[in-house]
N, C-alpha and C positions, 0 to 999 in steps of 0.2 A: 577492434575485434568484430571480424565479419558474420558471427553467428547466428545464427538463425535459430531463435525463441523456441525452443521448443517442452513438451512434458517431460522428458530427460534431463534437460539443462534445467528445471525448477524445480524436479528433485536434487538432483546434484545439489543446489540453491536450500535445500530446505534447515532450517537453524541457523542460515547464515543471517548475518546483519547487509542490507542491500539499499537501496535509494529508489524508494519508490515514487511514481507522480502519478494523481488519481483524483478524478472528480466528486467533490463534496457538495450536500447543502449546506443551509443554515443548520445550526445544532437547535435541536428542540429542548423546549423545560419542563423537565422531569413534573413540575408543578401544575403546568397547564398541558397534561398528555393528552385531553382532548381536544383540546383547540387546533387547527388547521396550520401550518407553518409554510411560510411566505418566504421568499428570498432569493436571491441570485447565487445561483454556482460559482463555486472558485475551485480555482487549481491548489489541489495542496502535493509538496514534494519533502518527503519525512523519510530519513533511517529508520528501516521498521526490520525486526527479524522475522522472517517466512518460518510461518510453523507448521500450515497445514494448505493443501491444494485440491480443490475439490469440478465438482461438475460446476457449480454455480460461482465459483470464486475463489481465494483464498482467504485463509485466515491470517494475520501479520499481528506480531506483539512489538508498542510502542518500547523504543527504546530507554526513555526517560522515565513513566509510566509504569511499564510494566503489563500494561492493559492487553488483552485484544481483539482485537477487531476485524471485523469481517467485510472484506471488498470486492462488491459481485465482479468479473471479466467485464460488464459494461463501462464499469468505471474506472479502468484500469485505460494507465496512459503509458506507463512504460516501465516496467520493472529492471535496476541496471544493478550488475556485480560493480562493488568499486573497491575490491581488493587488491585488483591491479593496478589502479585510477593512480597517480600522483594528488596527494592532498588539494591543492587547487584547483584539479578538475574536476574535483567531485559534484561540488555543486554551482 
């Protein structure tokens, strides 16, 4: 699928369950919220459903979870539909 990303195609996208890949820190502890948090980036690639798309990012709820979470466009690596995918290409 030769398409081209665009704010039409991620509404079209919105409530659906999708494969996101998107750069993370360390997770901080809620117990030491003042303390400084140190650590290396990693790539994380999670099924998350798109619930809301904004100027600064979107919003995506964990599938397993239930949660959700907010991912600025900085950190955003690639958003993919895999409705069409065959199960082993997904990930």
């Amino acid at each position: 699928m030769d398409r081209e990303l665009s704010p039409q195609v991620l509404n079209d996208w919105l409530g659906d369950r999708l494969l996101v890949k998107y750069m993370t820190g360390p997770d901080a502890d809620p117990e030491g919220a003042d303390r400084t948090v140190t650590g290396q980036a990693e790539a994380r690639t999670e099924l998350l459903y798109l619930e809301q798309i904004g100027v600064y990012g979107v919003v995506v709820k964990k599938v397993a979870e239930g949660s959700s979470e907010f991912i600025p466009w900085g950190a955003l690596l690639a958003i993919l539909d895999i409705r069409s995918a065959e199960p082993d290409d997904v990930v």
